[in-house]
C-alpha positions as CSV (number, residue, x, y, z in Angstrom):
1,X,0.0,0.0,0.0
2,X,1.4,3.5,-0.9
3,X,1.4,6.4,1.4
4,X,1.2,9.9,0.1
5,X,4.3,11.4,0.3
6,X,3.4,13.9,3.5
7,X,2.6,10.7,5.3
8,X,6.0,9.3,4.7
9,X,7.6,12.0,5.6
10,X,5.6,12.2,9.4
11,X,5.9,8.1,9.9
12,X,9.7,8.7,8.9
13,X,10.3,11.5,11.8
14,X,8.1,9.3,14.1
15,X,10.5,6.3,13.2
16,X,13.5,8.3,14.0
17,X,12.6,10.2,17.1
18,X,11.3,6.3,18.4
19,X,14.9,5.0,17.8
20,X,16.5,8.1,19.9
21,X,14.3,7.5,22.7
22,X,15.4,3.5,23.0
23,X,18.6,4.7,22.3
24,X,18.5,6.9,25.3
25,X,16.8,3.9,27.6
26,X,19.6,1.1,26.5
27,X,21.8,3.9,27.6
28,X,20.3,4.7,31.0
29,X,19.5,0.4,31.6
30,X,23.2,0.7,31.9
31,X,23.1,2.6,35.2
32,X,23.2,0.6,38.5
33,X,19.9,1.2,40.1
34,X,20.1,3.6,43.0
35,X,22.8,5.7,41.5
36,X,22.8,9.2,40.1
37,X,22.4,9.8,36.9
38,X,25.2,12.3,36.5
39,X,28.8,11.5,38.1
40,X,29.5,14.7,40.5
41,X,32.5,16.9,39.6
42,X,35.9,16.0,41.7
43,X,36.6,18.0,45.3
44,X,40.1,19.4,45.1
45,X,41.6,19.6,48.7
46,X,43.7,22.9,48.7
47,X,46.7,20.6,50.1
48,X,48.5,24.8,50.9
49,X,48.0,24.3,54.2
50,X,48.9,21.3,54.8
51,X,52.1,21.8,53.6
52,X,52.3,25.1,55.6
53,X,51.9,23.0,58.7
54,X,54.4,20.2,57.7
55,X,57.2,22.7,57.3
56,X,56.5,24.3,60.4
57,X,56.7,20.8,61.8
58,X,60.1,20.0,60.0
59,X,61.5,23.8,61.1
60,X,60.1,23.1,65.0
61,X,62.4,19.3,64.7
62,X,65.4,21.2,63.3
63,X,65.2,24.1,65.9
64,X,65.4,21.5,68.8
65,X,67.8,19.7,67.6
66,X,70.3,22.4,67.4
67,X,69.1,23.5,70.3
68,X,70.6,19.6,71.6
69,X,73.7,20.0,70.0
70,X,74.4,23.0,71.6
71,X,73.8,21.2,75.2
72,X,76.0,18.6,74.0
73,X,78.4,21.0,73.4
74,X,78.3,22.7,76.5
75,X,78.5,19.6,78.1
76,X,81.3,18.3,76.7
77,X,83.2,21.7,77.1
78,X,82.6,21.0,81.0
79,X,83.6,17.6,80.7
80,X,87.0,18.5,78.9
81,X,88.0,21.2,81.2
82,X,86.6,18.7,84.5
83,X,89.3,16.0,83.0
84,X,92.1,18.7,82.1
85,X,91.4,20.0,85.8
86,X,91.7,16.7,87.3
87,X,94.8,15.8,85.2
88,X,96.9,18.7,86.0
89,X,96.2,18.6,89.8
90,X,97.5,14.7,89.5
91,X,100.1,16.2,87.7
92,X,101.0,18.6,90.0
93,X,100.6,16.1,93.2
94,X,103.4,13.7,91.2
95,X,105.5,17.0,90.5
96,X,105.3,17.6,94.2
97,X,106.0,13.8,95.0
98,X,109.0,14.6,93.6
99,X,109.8,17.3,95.2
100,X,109.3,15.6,98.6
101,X,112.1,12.8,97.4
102,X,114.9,15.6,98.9
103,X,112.7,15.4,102.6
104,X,112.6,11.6,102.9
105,X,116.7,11.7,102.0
106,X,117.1,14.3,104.7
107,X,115.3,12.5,107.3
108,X,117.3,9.1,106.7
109,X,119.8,11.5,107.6
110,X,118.1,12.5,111.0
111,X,118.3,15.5,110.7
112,X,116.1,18.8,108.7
113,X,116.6,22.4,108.2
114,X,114.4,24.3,110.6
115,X,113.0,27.1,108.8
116,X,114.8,30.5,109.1
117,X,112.3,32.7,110.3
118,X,113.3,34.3,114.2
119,X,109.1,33.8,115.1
120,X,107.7,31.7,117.2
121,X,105.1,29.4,115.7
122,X,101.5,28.6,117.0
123,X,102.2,25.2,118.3
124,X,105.3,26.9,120.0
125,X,108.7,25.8,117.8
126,X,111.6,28.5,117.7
127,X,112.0,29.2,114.1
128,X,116.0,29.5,114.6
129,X,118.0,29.3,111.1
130,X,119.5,26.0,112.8
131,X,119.5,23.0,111.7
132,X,116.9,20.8,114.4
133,X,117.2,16.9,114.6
134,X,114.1,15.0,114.2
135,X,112.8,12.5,116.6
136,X,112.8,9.1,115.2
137,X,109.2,9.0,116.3
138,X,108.1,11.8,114.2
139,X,110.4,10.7,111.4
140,X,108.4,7.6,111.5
141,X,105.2,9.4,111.3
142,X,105.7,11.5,108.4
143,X,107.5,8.8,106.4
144,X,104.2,6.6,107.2
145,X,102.0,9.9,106.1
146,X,104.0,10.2,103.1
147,X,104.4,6.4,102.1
148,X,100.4,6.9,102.0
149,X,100.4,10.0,99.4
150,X,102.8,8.1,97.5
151,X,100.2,5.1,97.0
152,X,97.7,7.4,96.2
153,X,95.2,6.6,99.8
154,X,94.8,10.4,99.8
155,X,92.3,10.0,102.9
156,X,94.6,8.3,104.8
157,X,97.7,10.0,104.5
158,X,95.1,13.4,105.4
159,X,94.6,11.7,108.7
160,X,97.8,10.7,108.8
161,X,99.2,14.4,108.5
162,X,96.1,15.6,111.1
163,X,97.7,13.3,113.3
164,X,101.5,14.2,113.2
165,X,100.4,18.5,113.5
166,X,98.8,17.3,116.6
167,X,100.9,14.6,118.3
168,X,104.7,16.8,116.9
169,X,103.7,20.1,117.7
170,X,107.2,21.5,118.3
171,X,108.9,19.4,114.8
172,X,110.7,21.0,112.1
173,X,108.4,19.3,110.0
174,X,105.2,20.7,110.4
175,X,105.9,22.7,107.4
176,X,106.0,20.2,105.4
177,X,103.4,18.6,107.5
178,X,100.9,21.7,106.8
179,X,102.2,22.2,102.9
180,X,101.0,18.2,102.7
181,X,98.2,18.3,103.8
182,X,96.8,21.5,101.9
183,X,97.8,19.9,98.8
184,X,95.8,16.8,99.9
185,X,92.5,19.0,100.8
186,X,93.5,20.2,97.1
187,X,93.3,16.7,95.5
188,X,89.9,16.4,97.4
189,X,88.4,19.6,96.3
190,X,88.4,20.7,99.8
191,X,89.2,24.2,98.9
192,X,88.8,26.2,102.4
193,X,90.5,23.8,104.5
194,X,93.8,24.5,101.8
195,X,93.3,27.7,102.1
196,X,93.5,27.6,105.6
197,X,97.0,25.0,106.0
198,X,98.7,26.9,103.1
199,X,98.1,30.0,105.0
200,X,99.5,29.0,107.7
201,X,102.9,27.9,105.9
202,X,103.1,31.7,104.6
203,X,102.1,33.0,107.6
204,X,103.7,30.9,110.1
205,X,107.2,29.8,108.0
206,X,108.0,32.7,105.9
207,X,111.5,31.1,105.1
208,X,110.3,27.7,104.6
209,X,111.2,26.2,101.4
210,X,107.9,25.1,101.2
211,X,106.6,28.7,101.4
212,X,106.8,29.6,97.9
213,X,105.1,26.7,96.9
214,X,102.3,27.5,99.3
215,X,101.9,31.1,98.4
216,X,101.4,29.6,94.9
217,X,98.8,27.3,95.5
218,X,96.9,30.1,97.7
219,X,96.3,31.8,94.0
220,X,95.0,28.8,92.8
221,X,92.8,28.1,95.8
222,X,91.7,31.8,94.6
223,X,91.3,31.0,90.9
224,X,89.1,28.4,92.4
225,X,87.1,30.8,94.1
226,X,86.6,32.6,90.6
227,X,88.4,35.6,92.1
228,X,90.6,36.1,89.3
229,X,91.9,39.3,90.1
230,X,93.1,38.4,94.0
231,X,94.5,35.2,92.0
232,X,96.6,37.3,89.9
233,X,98.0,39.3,92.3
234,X,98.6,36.5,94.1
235,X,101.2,35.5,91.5
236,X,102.7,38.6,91.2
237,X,103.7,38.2,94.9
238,X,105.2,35.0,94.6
239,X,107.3,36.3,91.6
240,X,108.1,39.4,93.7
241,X,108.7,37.1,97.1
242,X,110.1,34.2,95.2
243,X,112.2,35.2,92.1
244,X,114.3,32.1,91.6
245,X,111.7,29.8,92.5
246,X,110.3,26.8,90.9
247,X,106.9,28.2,91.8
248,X,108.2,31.7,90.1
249,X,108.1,30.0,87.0
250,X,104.6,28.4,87.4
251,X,102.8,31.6,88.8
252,X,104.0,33.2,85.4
253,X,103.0,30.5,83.6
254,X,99.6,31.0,85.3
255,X,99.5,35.2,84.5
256,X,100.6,34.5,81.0
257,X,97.6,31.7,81.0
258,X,95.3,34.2,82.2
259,X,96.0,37.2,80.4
260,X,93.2,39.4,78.9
C-alpha cells in the first residue's frame, strides 16, 4: 500500500525520534539502580596548608635539635676542662711527690733544716735558722704519712698528716706537714680547708722552702674561688717574694695563661 508522500515523511520522523528515545533507555538500563544519573565533579583539597603545617613541623624538629647540640656541646666543654682540671692537679701532686724525694733523704739522715724565720710558731717551735734533729718518732710518722700520698690513699695519709700536726707540735716538719696536707684538701676539692694549712705555711714559715710553693697554691685556691683578680695578684707576689723559684716560674705560667 502507498502512502502519500506527507505521510512518509511524518511516519519517517516518528520512526527516528522512536529509535532516539530507545537509544537513550539502553543507555540509562546501563546505570546501577540507586545511583545518580550524573557523576559529580571531583573535590580538590587545597593541600596549601597542609604543607604550611608540615614545614612548620620539619623547622620546630630542626630548631630543637640544634638546640641539643648546643647542650651537647656545653656539656662536653665541662667535661674536657673537669678531665684537664683533674689531670693537672694529679700532675701537679706527682710533681710535688717529687719534690718531697729531697725530705725523705734528709730525714734518713736524721736530721732537717728548721726554717729561718726568728718567730715563734703557733704550736710553740723557735723558728731558729738552725739545723733541728728529728725525733725518730716523728720521722716515722711523716714517712708513714708520706708512704700513703705516695700510694695514692689520699684520705689516709690526710689523717695521717692531722695526726703528726697534733701529736709533733714542736717538729721541724710541720711545714712540710701543713704544705702536705693542703695539697691533699686540694686533691679532694676541699678548697677552704687548703686555704686555711697553706696559710699557715706563709704565715707561720715565711722562710720555709715550702713557702713559695704555698703562696702559689693560695692563687690557685683563689682562681678556684673565681676571684681572678686576687688570683693574679697573688702570683705577682710569689714572683716578687720568690724570684728564683720553681713556683716563680709556674705563677708566670699562670699570668701568662690568664692574660686578657
Amino acid at each position: 500500500m502507498r502512502f502519500p508522500l506527507p505521510s512518509r515523511l511524518w511516519v519517517l520522523s516518528f520512526l527516528t525520534a522512536s529509535t532516539v528515545q530507545a537509544a537513550d533507555l539502553t543507555s540509562q538500563s546501563s546505570v546501577p539502580l540507586g545511583t545518580a544519573s550524573s557523576v559529580p565533579a571531583p573535590v580538590y583539597i587545597d593541600q596549601r596548608q597542609g604543607n604550611t603545617e608540615l614545614l612548620m613541623q620539619v623547622q620546630q624538629l630542626q630548631t630543637e635539635m640544634q638546640a641539643l647540640r648546643d647542650q651537647l656541646e656545653q656539656q662536653g666543654q665541662v667535661i674536657r676542662q673537669l678531665q684537664k682540671d683533674s689531670r693537672d692537679r694529679y700532675i701537679d701532686v706527682d710533681r710535688r711527690l717529687l719534690s718531697v724525694s729531697s725530705d725523705v733523704n734528709t730525714l734518713k739522715k736524721g736530721r732537717v733544716a728548721a726554717p729561718e724565720a726568728n718567730t715563734t710558731s703557733a704550736g710553740g717551735i723557735n723558728n731558729s735558722a738552725v739545723s733541728t734533729p728529728v725525733s725518730g718518732s716523728a720521722k716515722d710518722a711523716y714517712q708513714n704519712a708520706y708512704a700513703l700520698v705516695r700510694s695514692k690513699q689520699f684520705d689516709q695519709a690526710i689523717t695521717a698528716y692531722q695526726a703528726f700536726i697534733k701529736n709533733y707540735p714542736d717538729s721541724a716538719l710541720l711545714p712540710n706537714a701543713y704544705y702536705w696536707l693542703g695539697e691533699l684538701y686540694m686533691v679532694k676539692n676541699l678548697t677552704q680547708e687548703a686555704e686555711r694549712v697553706f696559710n699557715s705555711v706563709v704565715e707561720q714559715y715565711p722562710k720555709s722552702r715550702k713557702t713559695p710553693d704555698a703562696r702559689y697554691k693560695l692563687g690557685l685556691v683563689y682562681a678556684r674561688y673565681g676571684q681572678q683578680d686576687k688570683a693574679r695578684k697573688q702570683m705577682e707576689s710569689v714572683k716578687s717574694f720568690h724570684p728564683d723559684s720553681t713556683a716563680a716560674k709556674l705563677a708566670d705560667q699562670f699570668l701568662e695563661s690568664t692574660a686578657k
